[in-house]
N, CA and C atoms as an extended XYZ file, in Angstrom:
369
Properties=species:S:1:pos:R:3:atomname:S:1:resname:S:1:resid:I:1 pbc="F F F"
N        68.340       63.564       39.523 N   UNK     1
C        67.598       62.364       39.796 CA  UNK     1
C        66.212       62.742       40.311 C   UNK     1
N        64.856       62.009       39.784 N   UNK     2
C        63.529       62.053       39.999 CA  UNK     2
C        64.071       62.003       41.535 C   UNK     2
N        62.953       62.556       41.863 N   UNK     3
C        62.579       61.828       43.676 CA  UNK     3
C        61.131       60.833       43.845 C   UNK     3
N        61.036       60.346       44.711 N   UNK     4
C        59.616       59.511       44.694 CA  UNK     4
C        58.548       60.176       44.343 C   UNK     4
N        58.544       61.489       44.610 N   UNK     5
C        57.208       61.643       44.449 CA  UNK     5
C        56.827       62.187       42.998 C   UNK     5
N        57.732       62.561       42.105 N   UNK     6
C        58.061       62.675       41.020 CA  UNK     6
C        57.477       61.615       40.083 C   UNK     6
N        57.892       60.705       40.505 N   UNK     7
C        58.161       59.552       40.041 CA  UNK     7
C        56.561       59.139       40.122 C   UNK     7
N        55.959       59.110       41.317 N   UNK     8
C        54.357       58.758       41.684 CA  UNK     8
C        53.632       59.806       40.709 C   UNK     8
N        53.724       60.897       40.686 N   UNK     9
C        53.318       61.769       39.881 CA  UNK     9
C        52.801       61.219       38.646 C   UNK     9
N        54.224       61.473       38.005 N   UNK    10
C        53.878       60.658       36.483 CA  UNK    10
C        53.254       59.520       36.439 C   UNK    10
N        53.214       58.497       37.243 N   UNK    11
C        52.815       57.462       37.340 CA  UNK    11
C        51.264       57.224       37.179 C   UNK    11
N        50.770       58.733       38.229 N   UNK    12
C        49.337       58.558       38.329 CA  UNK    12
C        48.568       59.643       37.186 C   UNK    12
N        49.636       60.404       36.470 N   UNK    13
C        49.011       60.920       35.610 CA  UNK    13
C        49.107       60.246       33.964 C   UNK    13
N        49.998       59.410       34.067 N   UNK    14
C        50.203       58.427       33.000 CA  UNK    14
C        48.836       57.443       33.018 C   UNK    14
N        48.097       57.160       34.924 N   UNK    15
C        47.383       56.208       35.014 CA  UNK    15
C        46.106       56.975       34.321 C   UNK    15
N        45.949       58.206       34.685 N   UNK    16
C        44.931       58.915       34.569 CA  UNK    16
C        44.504       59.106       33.175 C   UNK    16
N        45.729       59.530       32.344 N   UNK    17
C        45.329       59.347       31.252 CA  UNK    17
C        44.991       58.002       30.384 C   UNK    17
N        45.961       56.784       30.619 N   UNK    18
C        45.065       56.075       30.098 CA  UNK    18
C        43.305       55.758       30.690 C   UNK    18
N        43.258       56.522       31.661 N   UNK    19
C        41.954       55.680       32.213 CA  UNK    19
C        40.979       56.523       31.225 C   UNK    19
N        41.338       57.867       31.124 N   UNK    20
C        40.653       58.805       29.978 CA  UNK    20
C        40.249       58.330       28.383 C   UNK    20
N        41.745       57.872       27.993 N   UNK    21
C        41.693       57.256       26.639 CA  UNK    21
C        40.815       56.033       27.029 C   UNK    21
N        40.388       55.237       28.064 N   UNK    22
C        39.692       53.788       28.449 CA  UNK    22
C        38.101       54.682       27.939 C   UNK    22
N        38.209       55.492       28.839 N   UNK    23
C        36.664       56.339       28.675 CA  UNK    23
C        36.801       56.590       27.740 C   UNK    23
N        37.194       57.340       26.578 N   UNK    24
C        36.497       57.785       25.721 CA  UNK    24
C        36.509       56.927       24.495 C   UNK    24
N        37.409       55.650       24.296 N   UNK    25
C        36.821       54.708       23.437 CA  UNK    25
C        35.786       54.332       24.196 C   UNK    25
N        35.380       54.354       24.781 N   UNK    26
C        34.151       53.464       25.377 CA  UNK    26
C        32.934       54.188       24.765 C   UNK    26
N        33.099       55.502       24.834 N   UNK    27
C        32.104       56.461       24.317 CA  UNK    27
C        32.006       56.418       23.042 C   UNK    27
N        33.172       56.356       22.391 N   UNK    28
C        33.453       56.243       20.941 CA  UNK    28
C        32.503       55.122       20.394 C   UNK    28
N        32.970       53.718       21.183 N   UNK    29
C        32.181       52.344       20.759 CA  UNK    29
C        30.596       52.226       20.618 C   UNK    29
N        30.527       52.762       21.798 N   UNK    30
C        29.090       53.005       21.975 CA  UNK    30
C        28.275       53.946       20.486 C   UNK    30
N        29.230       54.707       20.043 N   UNK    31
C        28.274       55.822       18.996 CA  UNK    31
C        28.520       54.520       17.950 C   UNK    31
N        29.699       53.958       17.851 N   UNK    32
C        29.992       52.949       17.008 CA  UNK    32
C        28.386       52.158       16.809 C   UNK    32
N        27.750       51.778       17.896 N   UNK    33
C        27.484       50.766       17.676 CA  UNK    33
C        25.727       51.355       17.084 C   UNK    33
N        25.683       52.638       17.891 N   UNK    34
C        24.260       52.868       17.153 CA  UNK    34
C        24.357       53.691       16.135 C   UNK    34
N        25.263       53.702       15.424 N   UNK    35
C        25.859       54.271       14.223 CA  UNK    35
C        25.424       52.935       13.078 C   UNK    35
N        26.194       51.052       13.400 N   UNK    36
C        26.074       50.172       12.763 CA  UNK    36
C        24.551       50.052       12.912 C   UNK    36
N        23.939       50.213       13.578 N   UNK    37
C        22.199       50.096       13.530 CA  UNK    37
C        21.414       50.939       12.931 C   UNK    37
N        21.498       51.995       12.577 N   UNK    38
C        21.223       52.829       12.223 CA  UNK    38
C        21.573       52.661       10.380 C   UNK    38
N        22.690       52.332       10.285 N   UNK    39
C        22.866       51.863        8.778 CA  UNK    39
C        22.487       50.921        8.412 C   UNK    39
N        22.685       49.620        9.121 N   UNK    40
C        22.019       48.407        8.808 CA  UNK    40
C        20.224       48.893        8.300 C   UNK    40
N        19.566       49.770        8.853 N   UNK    41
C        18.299       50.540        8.884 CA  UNK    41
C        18.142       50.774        8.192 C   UNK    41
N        18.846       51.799        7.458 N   UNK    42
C        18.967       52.588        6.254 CA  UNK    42
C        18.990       51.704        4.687 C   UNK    42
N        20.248       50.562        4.992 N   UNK    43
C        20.604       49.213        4.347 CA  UNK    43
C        19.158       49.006        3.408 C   UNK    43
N        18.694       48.181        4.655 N   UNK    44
C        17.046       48.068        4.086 CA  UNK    44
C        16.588       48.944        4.021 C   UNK    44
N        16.018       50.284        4.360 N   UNK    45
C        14.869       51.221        3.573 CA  UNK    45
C        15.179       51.267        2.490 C   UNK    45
N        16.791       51.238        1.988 N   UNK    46
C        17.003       51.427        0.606 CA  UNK    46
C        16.583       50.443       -0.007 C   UNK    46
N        16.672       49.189        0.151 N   UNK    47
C        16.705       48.303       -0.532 CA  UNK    47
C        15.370       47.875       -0.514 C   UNK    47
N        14.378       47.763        0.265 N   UNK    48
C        13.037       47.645        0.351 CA  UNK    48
C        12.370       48.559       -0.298 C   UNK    48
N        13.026       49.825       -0.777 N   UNK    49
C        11.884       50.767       -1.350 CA  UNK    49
C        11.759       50.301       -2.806 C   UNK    49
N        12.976       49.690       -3.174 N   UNK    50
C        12.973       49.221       -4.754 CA  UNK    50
C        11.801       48.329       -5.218 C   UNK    50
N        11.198       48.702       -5.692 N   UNK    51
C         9.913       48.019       -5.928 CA  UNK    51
C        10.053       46.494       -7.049 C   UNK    51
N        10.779       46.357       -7.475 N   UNK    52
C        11.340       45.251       -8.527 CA  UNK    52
C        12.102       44.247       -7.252 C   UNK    52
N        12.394       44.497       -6.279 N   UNK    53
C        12.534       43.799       -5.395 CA  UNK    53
C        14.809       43.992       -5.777 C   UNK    53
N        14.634       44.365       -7.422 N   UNK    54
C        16.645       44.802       -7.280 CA  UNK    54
C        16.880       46.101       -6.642 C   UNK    54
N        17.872       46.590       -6.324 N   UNK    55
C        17.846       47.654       -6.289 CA  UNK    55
C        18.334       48.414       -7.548 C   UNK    55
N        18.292       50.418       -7.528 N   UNK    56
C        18.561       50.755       -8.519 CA  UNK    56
C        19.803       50.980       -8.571 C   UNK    56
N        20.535       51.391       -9.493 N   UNK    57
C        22.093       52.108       -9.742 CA  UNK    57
C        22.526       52.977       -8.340 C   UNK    57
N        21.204       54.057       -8.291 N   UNK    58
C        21.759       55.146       -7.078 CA  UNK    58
C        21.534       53.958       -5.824 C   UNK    58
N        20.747       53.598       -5.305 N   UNK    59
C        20.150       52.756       -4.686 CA  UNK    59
C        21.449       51.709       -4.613 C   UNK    59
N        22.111       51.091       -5.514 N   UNK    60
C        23.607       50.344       -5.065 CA  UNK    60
C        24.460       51.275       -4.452 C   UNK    60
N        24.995       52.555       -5.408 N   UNK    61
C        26.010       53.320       -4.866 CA  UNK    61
C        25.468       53.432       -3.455 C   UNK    61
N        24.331       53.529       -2.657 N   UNK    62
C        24.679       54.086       -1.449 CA  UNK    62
C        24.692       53.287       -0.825 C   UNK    62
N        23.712       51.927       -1.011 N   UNK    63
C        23.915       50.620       -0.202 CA  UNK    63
C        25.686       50.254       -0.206 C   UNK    63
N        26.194       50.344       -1.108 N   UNK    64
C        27.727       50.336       -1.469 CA  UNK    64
C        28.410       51.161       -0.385 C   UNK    64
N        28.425       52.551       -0.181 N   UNK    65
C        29.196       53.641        0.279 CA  UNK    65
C        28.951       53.041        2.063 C   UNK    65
N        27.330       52.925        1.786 N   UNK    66
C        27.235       52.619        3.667 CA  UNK    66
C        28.062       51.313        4.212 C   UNK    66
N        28.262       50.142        3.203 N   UNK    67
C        28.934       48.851        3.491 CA  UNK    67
C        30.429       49.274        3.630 C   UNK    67
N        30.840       50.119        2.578 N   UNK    68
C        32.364       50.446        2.522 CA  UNK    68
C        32.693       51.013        4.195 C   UNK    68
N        31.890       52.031        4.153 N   UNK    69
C        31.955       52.749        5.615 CA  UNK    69
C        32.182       52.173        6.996 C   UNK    69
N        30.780       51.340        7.119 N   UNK    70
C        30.720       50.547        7.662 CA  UNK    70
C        32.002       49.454        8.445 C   UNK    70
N        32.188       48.494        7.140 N   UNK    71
C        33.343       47.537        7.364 CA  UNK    71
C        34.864       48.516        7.736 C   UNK    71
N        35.018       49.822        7.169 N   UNK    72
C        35.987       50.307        7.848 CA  UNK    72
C        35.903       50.318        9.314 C   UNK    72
N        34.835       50.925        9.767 N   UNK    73
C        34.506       51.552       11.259 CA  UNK    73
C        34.060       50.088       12.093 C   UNK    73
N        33.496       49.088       11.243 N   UNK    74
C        33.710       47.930       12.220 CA  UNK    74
C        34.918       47.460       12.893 C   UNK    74
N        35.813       47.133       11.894 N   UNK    75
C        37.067       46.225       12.151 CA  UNK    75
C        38.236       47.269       12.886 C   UNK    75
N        37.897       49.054       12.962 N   UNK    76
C        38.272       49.930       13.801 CA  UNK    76
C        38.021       49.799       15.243 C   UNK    76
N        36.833       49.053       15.469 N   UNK    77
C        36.425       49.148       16.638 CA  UNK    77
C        36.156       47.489       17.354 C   UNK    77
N        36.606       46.910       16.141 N   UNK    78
C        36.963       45.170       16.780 CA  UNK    78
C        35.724       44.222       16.954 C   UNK    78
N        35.228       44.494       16.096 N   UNK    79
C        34.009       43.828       14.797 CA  UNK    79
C        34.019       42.990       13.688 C   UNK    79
N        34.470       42.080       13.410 N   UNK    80
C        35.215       41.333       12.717 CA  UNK    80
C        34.356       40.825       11.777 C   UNK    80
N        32.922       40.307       12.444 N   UNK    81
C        32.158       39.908       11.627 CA  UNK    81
C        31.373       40.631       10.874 C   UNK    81
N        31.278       41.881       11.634 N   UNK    82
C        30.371       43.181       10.865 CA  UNK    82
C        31.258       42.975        9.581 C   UNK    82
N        32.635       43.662        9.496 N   UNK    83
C        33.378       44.195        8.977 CA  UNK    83
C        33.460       43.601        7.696 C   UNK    83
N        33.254       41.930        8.192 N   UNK    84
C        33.532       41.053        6.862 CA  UNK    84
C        32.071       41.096        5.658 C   UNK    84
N        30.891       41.275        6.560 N   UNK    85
C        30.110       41.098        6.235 CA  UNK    85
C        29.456       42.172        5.367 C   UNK    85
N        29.966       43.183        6.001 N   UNK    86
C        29.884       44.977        4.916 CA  UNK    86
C        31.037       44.604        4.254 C   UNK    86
N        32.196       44.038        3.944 N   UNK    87
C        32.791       44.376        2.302 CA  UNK    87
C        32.468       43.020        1.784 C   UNK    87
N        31.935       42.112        2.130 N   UNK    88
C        31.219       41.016        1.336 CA  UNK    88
C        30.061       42.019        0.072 C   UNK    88
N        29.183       42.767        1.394 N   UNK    89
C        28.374       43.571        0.551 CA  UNK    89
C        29.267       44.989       -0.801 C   UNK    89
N        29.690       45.092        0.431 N   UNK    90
C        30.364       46.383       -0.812 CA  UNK    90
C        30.930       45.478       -1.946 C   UNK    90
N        31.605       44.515       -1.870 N   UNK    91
C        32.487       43.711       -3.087 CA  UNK    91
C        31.389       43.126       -4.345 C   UNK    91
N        29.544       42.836       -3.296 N   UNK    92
C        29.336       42.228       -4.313 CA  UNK    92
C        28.969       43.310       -4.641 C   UNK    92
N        28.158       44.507       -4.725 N   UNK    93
C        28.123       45.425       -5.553 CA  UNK    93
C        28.918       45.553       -6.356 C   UNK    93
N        30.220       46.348       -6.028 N   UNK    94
C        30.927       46.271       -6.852 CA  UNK    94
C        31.261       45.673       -8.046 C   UNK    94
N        31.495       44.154       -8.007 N   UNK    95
C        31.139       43.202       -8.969 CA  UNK    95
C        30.223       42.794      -10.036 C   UNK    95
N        28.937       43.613       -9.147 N   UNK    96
C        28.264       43.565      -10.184 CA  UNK    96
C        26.879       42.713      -10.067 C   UNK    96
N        27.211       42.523       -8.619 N   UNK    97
C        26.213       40.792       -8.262 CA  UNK    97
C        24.900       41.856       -8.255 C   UNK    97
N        23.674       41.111       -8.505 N   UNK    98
C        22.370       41.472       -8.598 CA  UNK    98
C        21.413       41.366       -7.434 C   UNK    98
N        21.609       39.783       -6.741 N   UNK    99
C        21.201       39.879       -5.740 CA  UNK    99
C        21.709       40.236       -4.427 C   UNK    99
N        21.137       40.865       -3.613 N   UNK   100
C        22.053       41.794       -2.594 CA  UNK   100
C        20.958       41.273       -0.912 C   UNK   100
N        19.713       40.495       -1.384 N   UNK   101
C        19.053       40.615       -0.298 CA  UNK   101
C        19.786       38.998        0.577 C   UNK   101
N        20.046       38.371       -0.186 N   UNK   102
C        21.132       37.324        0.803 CA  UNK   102
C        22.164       37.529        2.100 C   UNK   102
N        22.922       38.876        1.102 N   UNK   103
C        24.087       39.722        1.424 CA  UNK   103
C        23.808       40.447        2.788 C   UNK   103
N        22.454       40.943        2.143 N   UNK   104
C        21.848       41.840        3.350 CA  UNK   104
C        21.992       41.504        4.871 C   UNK   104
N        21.407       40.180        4.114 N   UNK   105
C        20.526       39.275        5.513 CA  UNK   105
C        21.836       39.219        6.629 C   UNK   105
N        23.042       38.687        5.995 N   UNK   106
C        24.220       37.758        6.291 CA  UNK   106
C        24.727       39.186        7.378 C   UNK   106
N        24.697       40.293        6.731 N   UNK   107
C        25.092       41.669        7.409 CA  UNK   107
C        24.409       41.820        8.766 C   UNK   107
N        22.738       41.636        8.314 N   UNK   108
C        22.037       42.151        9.811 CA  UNK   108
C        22.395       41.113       10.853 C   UNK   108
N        22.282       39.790       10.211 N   UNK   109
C        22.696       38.672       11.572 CA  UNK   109
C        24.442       38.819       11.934 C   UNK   109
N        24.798       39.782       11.390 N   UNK   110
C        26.205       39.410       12.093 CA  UNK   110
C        25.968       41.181       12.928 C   UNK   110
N        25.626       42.031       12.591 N   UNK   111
C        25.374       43.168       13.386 CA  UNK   111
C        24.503       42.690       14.843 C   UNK   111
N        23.278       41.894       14.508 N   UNK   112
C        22.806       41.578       15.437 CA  UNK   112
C        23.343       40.503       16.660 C   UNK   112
N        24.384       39.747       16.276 N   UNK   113
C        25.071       38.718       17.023 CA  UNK   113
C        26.429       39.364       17.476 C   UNK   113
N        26.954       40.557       16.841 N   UNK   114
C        27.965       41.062       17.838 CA  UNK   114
C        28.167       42.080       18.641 C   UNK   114
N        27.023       42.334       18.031 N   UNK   115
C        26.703       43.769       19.371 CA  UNK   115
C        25.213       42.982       20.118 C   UNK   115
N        25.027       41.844       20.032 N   UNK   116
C        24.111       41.611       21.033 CA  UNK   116
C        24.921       40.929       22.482 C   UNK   116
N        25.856       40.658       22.398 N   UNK   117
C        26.720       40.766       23.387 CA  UNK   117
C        27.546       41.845       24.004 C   UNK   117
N        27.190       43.115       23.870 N   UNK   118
C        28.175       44.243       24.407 CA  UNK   118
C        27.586       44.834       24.328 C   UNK   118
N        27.439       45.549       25.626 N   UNK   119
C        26.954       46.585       26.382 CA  UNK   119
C        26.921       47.778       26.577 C   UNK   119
N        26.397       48.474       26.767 N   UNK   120
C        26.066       50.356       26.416 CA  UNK   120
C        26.906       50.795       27.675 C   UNK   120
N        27.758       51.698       27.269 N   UNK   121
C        28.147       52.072       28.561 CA  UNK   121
C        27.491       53.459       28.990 C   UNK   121
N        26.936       53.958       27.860 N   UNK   122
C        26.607       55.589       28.394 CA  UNK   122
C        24.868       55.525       28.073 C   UNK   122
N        23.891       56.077       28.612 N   UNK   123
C        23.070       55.948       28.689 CA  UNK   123
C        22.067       57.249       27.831 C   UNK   123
């Protein structure tokens, strides 16, 4: 049979570790989030450099790859609207759709409205 202090032991190293796993999603979220800014960034340079105002073939595939990415690592990290809003984009690529700067838009205002409520924890 444990004895009490056994028992406290585990208790506070069970506490300890979740407080660890607390920290380091927190750290995690945080790269999360200037990770989604940083692509949203990219989003448009690509798409702004296209001078026809479409983008090109390569110019979809990567606007494509960054949305796919993206909406994974959103809805990983409890982003719902990002998430929807990058495979809206990836799908219409996919599909075939032409215009993408609607799509775009719909992406940055939902990047910008859910991480404009949550806070940096690491500096």
């Amino acid at each position: 049979m444990k004895s009490v202090w056994s028992l406290f032991e585990v208790m506070t190293t069970n506490q300890s570790k979740a407080d660890l796993m607390t920290a380091r999603l927190l750290v995690l979220t945080d790269k999360f989030r200037a990770s989604a800014v940083s692509d949203m960034e990219r989003i448009r340079q690509v798409f702004d450099a296209s001078v026809s105002g479409e983008a090109s073939a390569a110019d979809r595939d990567e606007i494509c790859r960054i949305g796919h990415s993206l909406a994974g690592r959103a809805g990983t990290f409890g982003f719902p609207k990002i998430s929807s809003a990058a495979a809206a984009l990836e799908d219409l690529i996919r599909a075939g759709g032409r215009d993408l700067a609607p799509t775009i838009g719909r992406l940055a205002d939902a990047i910008g409205g859910e991480l404009a409520g949550e806070h940096s924890t690491t500096n």
